[in-house]
C-alpha positions in Angstrom: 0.0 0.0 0.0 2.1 3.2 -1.3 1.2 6.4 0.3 -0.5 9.0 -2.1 1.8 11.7 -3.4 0.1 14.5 -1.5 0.7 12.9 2.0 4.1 12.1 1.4 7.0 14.6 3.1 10.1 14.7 4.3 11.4 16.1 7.6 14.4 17.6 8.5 15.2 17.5 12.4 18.3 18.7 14.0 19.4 20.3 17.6 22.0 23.0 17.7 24.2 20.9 20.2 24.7 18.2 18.8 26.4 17.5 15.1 24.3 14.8 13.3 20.8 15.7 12.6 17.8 12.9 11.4 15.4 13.1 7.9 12.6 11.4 8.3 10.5 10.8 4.4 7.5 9.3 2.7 8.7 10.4 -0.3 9.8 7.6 -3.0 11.8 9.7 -5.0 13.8 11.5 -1.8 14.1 7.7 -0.3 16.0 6.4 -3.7 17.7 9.8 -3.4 18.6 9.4 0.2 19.6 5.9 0.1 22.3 6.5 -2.5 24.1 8.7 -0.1 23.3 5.6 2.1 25.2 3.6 0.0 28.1 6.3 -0.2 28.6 6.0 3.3 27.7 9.6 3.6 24.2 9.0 5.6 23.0 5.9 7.8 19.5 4.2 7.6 18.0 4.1 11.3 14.6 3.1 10.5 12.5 1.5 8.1 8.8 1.8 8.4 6.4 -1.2 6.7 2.5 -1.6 5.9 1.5 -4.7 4.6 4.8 -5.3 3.8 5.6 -1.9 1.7 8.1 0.4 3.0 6.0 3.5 3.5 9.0 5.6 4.9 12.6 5.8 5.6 14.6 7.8 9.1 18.4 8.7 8.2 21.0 10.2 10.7 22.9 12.8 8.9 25.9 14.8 9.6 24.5 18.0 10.2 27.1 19.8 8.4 26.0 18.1 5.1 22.5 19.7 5.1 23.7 23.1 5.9 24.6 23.2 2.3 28.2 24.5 3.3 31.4 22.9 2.6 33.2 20.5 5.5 36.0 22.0 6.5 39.0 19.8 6.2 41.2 18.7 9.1 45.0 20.0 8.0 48.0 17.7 8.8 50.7 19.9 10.7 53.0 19.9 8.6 56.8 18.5 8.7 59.5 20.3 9.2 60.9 19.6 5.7 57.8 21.6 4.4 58.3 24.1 7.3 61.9 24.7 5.9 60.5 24.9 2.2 58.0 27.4 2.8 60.0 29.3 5.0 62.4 29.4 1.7 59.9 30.3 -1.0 58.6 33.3 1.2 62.0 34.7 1.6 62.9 37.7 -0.2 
């Protein structure tokens, strides 16, 4: 039993504090979308809601960063003191 098109959503649920958020969906078309970033490893299935055996909808736990829509900072390796000494060279007048 599929849900009708104009009672599916999706819900977006985070808390300030804390750094994953969850999406929650009836939609078909967000759950295939969702689930490839499933299968990335990006996102994690938490819950799969059934009706007569058809999934009706699909929770995900999210890094909350990823639906800000800004880019993850990357973590910089210190760097070694080779590229300390080659830096320090290139900058030098």
């Amino acid at each position: 039993m599929r849900t009708p098109g104009d009672e599916q959503e999706t819900i977006m649920r985070w808390y300030q504090t804390d750094d994953t958020a969850t999406v929650y969906t009836s939609s078909y078309s967000m759950m295939r979308r969702f689930d490839e970033f499933v299968d990335s490893g990006d996102w994690e299935l938490i819950k799969v809601d059934k009706c007569e055996g058809d999934i009706i909808s699909k929770t995900y736990k999210v890094p909350k960063e990823l639906l800000y829509g800004r880019k993850v900072k990357k973590k910089i390796a210190p760097l070694t003191e080779e590229e300390k000494k080659a830096l320090a060279m290139r900058f030098k007048p």
